[in-house]
DRENDRENZA-335728 format. One line per 10 residues: number of its first residue (from 1); their letters; for each residue x, y, z of N, C-alpha, C. Coordinates in pm, whole numbers, plus 50000, padded with zeros to 5 digits. Each point is the difference from the previous one (the first is absolute). Layout:
BEGIN
NUM	A	X/Y/Z/X/Y/Z/X/Y/Z | ...;
END
This chain:
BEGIN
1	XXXXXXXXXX	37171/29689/27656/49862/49985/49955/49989/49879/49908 | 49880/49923/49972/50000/49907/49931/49852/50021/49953 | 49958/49943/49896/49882/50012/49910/49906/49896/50038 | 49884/49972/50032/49926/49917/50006/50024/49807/49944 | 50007/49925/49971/50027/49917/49899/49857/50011/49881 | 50030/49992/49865/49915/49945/49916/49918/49857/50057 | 49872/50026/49929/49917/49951/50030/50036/49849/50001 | 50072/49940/49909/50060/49848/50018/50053/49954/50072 | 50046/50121/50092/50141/49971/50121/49876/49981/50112 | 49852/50000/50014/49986/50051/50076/49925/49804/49998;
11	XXXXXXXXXX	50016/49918/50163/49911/49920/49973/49874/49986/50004 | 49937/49893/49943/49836/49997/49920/49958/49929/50174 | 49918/50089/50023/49898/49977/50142/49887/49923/49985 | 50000/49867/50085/49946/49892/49971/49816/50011/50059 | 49963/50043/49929/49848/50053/50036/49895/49896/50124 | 49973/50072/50069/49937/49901/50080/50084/49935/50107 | 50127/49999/49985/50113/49894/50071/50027/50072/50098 | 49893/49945/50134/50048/50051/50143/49960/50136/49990 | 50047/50064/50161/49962/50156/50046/50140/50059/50015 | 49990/50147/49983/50129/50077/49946/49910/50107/50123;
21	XXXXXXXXXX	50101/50058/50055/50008/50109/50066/50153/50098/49989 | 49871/50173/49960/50148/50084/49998/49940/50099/50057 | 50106/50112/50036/49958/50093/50036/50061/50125/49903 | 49903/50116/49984/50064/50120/49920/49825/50085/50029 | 50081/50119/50056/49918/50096/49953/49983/50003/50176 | 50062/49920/50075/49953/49996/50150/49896/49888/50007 | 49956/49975/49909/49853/49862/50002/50075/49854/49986 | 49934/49908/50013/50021/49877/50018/49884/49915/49874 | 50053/50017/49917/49935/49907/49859/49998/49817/50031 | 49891/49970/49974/50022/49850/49981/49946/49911/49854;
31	XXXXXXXXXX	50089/49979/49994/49983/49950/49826/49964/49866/49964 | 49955/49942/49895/50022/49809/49966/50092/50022/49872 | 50117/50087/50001/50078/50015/49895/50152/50098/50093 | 50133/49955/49911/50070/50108/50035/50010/50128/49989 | 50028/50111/50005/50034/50074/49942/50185/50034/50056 | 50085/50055/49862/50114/49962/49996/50090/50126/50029 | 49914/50113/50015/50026/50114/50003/50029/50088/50146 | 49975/49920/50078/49938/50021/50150/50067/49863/50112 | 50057/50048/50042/50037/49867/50096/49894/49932/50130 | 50008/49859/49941/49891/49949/50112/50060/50058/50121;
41	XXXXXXXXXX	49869/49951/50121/50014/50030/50149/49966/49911/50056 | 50037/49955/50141/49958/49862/50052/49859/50046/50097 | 49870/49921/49968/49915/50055/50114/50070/50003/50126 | 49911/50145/50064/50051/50069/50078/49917/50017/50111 | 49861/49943/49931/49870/50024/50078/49923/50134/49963 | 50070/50079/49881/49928/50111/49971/49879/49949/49955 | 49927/50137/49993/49830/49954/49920/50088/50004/49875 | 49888/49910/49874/50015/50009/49880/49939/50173/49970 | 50079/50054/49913/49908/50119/49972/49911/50015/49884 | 50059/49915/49894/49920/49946/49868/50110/49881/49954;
51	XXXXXXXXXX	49849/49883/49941/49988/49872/49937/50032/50037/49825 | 50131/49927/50010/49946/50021/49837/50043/49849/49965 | 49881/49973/49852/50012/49865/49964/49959/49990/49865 | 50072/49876/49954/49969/50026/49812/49865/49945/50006 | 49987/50067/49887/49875/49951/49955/49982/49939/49829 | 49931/49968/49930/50032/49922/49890/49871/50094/49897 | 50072/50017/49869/49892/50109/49895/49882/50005/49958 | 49951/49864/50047/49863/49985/50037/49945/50037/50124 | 50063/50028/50097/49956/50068/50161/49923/50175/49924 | 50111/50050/49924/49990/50151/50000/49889/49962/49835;
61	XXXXXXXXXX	50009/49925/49952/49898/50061/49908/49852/49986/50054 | 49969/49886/50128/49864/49981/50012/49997/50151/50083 | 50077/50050/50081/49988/50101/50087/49959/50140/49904 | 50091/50000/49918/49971/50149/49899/49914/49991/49918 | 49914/49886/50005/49931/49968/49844/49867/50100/50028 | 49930/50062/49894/49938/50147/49989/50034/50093/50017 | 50125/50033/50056/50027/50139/49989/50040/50049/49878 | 50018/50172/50019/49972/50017/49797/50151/50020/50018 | 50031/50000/49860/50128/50065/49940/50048/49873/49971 | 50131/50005/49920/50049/49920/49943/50108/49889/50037;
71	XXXXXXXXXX	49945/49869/50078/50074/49945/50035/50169/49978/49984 | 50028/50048/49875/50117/50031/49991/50119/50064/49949 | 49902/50133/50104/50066/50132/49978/50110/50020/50117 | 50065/50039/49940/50164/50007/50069/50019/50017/50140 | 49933/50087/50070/49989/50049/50091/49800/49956/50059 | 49992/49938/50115/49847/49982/50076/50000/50039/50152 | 49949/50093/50039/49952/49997/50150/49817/50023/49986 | 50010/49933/50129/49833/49970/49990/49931/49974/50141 | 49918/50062/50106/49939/49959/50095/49878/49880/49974 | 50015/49901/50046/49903/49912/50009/49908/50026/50055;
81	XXXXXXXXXX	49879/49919/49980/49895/50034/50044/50026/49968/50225 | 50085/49906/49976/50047/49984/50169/50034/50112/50032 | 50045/50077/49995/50100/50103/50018/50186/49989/49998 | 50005/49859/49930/50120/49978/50010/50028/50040/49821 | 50189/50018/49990/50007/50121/49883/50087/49828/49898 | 49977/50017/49874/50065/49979/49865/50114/50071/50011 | 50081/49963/49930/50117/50092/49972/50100/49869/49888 | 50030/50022/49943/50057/49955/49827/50065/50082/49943 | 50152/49975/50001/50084/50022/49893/49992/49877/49912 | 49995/50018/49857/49995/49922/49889/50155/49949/50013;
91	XXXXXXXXXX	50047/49856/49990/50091/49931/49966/50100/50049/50151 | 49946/50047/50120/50120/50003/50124/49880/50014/50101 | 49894/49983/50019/49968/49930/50115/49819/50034/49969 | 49944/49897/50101/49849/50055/50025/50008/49978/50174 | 49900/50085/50034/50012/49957/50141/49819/50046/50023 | 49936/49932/50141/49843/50028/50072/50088/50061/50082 | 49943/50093/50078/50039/50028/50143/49879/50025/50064 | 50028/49936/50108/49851/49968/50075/49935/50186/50052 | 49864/49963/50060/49952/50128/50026/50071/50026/50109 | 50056/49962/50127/50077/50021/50104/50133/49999/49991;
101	XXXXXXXXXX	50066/49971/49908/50134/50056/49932/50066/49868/50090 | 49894/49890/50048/50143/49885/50074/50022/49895/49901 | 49925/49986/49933/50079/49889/49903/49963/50048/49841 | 50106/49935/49944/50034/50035/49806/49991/49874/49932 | 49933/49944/49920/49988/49938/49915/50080/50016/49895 | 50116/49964/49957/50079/50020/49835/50049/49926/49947 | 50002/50058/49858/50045/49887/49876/50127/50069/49929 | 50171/49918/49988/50056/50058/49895/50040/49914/49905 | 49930/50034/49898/50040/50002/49878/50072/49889/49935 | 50003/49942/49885/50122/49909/49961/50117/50101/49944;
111	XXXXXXXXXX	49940/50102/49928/50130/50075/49961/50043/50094/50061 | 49937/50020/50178/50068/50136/50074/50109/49933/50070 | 50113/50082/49971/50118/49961/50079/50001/50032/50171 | 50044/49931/50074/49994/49968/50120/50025/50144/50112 | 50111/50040/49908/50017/50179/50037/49857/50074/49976 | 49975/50032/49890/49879/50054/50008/49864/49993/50079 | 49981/49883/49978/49894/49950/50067/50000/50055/50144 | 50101/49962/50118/50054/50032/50114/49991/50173/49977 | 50049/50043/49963/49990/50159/50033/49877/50026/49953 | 49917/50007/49923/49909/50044/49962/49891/49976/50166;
121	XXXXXXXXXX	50000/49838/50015/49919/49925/50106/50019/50139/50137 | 50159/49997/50018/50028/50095/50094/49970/50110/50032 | 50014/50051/49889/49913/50160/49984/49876/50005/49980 | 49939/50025/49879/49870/50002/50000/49911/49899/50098 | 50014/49838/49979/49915/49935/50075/50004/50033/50178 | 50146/49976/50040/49983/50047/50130/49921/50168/50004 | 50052/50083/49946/49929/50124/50067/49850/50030/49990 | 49949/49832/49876/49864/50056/49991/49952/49900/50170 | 50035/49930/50050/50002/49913/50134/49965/50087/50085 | 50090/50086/49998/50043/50084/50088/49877/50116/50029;
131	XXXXXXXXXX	49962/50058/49845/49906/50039/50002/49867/49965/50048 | 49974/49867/49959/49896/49965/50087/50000/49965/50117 | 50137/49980/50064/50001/49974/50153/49972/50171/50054 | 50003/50112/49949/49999/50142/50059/50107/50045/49992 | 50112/49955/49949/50117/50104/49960/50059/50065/49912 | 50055/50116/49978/50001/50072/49895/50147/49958/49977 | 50059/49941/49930/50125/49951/49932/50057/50116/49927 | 50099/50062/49988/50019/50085/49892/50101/49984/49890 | 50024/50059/49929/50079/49992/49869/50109/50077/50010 | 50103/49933/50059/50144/50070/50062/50093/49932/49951;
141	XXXXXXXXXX	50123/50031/50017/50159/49928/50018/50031/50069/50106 | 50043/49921/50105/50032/50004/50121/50171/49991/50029 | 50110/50108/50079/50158/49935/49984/50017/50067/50139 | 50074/49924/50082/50084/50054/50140/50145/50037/49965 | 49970/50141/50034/50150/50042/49991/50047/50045/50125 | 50075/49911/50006/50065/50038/50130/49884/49916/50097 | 49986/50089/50113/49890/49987/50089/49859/50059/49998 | 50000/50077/49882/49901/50042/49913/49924/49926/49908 | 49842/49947/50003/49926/49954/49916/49938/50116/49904 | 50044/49979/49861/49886/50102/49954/49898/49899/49867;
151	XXXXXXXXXX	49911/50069/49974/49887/49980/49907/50020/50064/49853 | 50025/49945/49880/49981/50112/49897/49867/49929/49944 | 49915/50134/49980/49857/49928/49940/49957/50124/49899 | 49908/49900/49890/50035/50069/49836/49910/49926/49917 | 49946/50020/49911/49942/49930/49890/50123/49901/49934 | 49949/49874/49931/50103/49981/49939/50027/50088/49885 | 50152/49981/49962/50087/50075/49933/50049/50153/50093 | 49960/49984/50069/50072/50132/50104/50120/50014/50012 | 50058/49870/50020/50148/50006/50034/50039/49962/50108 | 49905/49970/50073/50053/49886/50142/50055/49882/49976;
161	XXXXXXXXXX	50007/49927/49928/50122/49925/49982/50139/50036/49987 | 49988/50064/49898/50137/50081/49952/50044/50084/50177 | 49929/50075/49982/50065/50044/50177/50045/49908/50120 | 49932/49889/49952/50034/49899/50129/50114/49922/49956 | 50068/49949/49846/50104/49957/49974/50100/50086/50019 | 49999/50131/49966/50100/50088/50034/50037/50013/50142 | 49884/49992/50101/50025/50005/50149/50077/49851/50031 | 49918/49876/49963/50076/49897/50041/50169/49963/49938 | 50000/50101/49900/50156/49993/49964/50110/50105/50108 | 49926/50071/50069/50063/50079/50119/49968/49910/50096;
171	XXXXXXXXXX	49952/49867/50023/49980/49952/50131/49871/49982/50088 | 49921/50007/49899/49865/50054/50091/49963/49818/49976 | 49909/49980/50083/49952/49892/49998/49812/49971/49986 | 50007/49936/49853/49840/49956/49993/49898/49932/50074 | 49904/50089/50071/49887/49915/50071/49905/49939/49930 | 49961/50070/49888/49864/49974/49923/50031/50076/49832 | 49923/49907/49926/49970/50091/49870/49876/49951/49991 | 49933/50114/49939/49867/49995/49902/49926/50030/50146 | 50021/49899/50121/49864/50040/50058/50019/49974/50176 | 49992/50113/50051/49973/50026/50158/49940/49922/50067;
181	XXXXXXXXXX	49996/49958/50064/49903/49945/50144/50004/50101/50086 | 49955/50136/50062/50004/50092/50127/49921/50001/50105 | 50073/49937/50080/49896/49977/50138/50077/50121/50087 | 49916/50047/50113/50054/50085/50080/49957/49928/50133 | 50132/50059/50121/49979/49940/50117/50109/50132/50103 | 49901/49982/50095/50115/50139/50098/50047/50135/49938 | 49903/50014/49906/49997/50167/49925/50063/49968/49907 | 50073/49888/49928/50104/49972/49913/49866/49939/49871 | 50131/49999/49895/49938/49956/49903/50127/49878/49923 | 49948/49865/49974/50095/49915/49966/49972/49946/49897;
191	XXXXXXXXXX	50147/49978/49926/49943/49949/49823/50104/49845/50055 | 49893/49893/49892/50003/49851/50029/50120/49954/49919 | 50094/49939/49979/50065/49960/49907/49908/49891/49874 | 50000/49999/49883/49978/49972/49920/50130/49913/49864 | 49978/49901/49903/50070/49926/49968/50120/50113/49964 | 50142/49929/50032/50129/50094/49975/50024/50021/49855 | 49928/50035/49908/50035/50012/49875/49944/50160/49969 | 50071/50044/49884/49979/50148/49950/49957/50000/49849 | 49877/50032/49941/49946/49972/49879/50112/50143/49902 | 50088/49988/49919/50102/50092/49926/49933/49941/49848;
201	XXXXXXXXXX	50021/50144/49951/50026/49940/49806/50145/50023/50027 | 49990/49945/49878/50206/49970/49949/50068/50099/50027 | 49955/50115/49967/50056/50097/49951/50076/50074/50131 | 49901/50049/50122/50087/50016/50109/50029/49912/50069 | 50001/49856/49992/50033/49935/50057/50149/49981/49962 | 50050/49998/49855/50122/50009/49955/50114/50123/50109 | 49859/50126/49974/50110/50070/50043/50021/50015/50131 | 49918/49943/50142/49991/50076/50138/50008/49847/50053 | 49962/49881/49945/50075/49864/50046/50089/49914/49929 | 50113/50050/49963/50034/49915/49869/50024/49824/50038;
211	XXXXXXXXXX	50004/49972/50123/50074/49922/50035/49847/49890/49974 | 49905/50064/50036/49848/49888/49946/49931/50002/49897 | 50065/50021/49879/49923/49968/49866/49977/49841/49997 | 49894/50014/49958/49882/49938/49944/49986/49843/49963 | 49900/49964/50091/49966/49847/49983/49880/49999/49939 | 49918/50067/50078/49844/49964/50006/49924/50134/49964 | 49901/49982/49930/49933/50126/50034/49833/49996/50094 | 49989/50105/50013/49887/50009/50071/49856/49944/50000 | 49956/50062/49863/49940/49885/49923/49915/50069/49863 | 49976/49986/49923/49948/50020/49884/49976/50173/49969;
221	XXXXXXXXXX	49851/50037/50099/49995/50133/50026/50110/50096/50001 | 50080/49996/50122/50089/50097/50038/50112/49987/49919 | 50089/49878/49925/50121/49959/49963/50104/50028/50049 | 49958/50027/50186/50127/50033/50071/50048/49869/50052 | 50139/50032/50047/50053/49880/50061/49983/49979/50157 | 50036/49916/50071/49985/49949/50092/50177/50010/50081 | 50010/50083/50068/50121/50030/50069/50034/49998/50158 | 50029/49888/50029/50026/49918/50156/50155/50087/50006 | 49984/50116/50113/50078/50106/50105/50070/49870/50077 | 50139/50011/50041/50045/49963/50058/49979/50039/50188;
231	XXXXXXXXXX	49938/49895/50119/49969/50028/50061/50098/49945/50117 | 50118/50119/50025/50069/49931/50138/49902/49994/50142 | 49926/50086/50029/49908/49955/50114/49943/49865/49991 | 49938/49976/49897/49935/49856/50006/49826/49994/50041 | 49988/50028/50125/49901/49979/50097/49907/50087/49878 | 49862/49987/49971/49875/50072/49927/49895/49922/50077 | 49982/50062/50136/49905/49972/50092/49934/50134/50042 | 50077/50036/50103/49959/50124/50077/49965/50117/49933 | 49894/50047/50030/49972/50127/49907/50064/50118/49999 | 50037/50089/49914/50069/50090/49994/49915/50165/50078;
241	XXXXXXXXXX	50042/50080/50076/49976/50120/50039/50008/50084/49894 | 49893/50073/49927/50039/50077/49926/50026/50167/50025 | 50073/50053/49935/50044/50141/50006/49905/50103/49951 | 49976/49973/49820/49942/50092/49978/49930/49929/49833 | 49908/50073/49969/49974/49924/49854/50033/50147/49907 | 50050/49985/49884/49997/50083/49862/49924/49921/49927 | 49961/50157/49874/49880/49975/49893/50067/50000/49871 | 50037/49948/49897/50092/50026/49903/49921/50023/49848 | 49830/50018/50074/49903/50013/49864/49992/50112/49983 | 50054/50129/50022/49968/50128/49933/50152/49993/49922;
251	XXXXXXXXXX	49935/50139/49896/50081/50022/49889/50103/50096/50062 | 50115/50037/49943/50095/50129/50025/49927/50078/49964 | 49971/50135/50103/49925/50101/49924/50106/50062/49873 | 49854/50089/49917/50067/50047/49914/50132/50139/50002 | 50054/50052/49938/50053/50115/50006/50135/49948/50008 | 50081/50117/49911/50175/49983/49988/50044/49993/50165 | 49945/50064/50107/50034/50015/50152/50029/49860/50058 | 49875/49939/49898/50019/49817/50089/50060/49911/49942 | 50061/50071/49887/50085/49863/49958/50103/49937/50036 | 49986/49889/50026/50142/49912/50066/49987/50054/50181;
261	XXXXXXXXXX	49883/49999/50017/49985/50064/50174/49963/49881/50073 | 50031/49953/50109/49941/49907/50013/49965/50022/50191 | 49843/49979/50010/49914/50045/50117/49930/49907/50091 | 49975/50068/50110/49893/49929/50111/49900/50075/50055 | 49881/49914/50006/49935/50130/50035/49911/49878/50081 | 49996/50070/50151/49907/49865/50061/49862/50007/49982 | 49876/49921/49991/49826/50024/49979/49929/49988/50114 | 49936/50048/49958/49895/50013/50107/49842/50054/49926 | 49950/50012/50086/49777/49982/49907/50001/49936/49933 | 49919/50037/49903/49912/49931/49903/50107/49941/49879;
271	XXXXXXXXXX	50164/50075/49984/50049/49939/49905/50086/49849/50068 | 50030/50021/50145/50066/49889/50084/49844/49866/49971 | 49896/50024/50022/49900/49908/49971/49961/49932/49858 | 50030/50108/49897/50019/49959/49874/50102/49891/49963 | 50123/50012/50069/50137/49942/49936/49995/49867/50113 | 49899/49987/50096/50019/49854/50033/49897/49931/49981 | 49895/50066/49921/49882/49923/49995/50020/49947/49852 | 50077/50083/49919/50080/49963/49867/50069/49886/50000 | 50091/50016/50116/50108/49897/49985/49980/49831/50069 | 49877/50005/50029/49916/49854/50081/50013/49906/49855;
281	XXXXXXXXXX	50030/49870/50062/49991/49898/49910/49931/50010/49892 | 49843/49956/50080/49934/49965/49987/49882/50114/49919 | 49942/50050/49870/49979/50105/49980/49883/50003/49939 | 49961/49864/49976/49847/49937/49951/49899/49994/50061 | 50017/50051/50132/49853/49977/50095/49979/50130/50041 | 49907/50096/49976/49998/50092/50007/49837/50017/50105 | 49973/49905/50070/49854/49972/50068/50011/50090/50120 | 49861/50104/50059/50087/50042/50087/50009/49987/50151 | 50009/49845/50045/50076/49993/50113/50172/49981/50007 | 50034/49972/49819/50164/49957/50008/50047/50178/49978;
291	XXXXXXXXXX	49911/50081/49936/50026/50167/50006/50042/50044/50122 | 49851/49952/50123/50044/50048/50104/50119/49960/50103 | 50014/49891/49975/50101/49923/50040/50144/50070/49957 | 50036/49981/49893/50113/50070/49926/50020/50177/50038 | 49887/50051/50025/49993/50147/50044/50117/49997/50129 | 49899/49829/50092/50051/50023/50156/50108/49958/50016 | 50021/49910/49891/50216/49994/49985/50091/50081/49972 | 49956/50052/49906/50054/50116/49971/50014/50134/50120 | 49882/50014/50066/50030/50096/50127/50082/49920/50065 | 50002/49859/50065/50168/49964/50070/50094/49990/49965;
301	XXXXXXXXXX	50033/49994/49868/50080/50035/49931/50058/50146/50029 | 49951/50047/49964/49970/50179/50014/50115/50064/50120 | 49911/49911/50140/50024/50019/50166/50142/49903/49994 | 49995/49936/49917/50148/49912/50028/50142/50008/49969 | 49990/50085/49863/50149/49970/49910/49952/50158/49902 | 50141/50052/49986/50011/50104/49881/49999/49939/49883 | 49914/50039/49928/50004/49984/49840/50033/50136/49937 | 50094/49996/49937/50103/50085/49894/49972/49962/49903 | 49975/50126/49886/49981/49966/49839/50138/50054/49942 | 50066/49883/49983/50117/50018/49894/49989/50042/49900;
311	XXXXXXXXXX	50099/50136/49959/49961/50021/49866/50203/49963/49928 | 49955/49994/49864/50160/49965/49957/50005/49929/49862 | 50103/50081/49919/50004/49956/49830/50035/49844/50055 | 49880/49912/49833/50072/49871/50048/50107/49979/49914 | 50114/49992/50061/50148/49990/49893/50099/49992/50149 | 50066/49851/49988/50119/49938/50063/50075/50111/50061 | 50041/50097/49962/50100/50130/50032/49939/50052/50119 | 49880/50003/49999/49911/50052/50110/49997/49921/50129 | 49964/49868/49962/50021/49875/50120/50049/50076/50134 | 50140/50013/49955/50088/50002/50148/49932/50117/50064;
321	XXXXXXXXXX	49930/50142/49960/49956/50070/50107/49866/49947/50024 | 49912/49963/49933/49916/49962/50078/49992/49932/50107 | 50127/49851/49973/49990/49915/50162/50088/50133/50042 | 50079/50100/50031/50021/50101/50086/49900/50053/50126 | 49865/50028/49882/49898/50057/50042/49923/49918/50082 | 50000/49880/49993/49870/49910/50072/50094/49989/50131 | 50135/49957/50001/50103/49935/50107/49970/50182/50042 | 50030/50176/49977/49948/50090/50110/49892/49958/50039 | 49882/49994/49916/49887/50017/50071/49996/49885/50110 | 50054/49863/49975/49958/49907/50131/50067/50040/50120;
331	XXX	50117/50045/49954/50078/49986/50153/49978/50151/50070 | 49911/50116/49953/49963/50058/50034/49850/49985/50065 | 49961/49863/49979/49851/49968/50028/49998/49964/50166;
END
């Protein structure tokens, strides 16, 4: 395993200089900047799927100028009067994203480091794209074990990281963190590969990767690090078949019976609809054709893949039965 590089290691992307094409997430980005995180691709003749291009801090102030609140408050999302969305992290990125989710307008920062900027862009900006192109992106860590794809999806602080360093220290291999792409095709349901890095704080990262402590961190917010999995396959093209998704947002129930127990229990109704309409990127648009929409993902979802609510103390000792439990339930799937 190796750690991301710090932000100095990383080189300064010459704005404007030429067209950059990459692919992640299954889409085909075209940029007037690098990004360093993501390996270019040679056109291929794919469609572009979204434009993104800098823009300069006078672009976004004539664009936001009247809206209320406080220009510079830490955190901004905002629908324009276009229908295209604001979105601003203070000091690691601003980004427009158009009303059709094909092209992004963004600005980073003089003091956001090059890591940050890039993941943040990745996650949030792509899935709000995504959103406006009609897709529901979700908020997963994605690992193939074996010939098994599974999903762990959770609020942050759940513990899907931590579960996924412990799995990739048995061998499992990272498709995605922070965020899904799920398209379905031939009754299947497939998660996209996304940049090869794993967002860890120190702390389990010491203990479940020792071999990738710490270059970089994530970025300001989270103060996690940035942890590049060693990848003997190579190839992060083809989409992955998935097995099954787990929920890692409920609590251990109470009672001396459940302590140190660790469970599956697969969903279905109204609580299987709760835990993926929860776990969508995107959680600010609440209008209701993206309701109904999200309802009707969620039913293919539903028809497509078992979702299991993991239950399980969070404490390292526990780790090893839980991946026990997910590796029965898949290969029983």
């Amino acid at each position: 395993m190796r750690a991301v590089a710090k932000s100095s290691q990383y080189r300064s992307p010459a704005q404007g200089d030429g067209s950059y094409r990459h692919l992640v997430y299954g889409l085909a980005l075209e940029s007037d900047f690098p990004l360093v995180s993501i390996d270019e691709v040679p056109d291929e003749g794919t469609e572009t799927a979204i434009r993104l291009t800098s823009a300069p801090l006078e672009h976004f102030r004539q664009r936001v100028a009247g809206l209320s609140g406080d220009p510079e408050d830490w955190i901004r999302h905002a629908v324009l009067d276009d229908g295209s969305i604001h979105m601003k992290i203070r000091g690691i990125f601003e980004a427009i994203v158009a009303a059709d989710g094909r092209s992004v307008a963004c600005r980073r920062p003089d003091e956001a480091d090059q890591g940050s900027f890039e993941a943040n862009l990745l996650n949030f900006v792509l899935s709000s794209a995504l959103t406006q192109q009609g897709e529901e992106p979700l908020h997963a860590t994605v690992l193939a074990l074996e010939e098994h794809a599974v999903a762990l999806l959770g609020p942050s602080g759940a513990g899907k990281s931590t579960l996924a360093a412990f799995l990739i220290g048995q061998g499992a291999r990272l498709i995605t963190d922070d965020m899904l792409r799920l398209t379905f095709s031939d009754g299947r349901g497939y998660a996209h590969y996304g940049p090869n890095r794993l967002k860890l704080l120190d702390e389990p990262a010491q203990r479940l990767l020792p071999g990738s402590i710490a270059a970089g961190y994530f970025n300001t917010l989270s103060g996690k690090l940035m942890v590049q999995p060693e990848d003997a396959v190579g190839s992060r093209r083809a989409p992955q078949a998935l097995t099954a998704l787990f929920w890692l947002g409920d609590e251990q129930p109470a009672g001396p019976s459940a302590i140190g127990e660790v469970s599956a229990v697969r969903l279905g109704g109204m609580e299987l609809m709760r835990v993926l309409t929860s776990s969508a990127m995107n959680i600010r648009d609440y209008s209701p054709p993206r309701l109904a929409r999200q309802l009707r993902f969620a039913e293919r979802v539903a028809r497509t893949l078992p979702v299991h609510a993991l239950v399980y103390p969070r404490d390292y000792e526990r780790l090893g039965r839980v991946a026990d439990e997910i590796r029965g339930i898949v290969r029983a799937t």
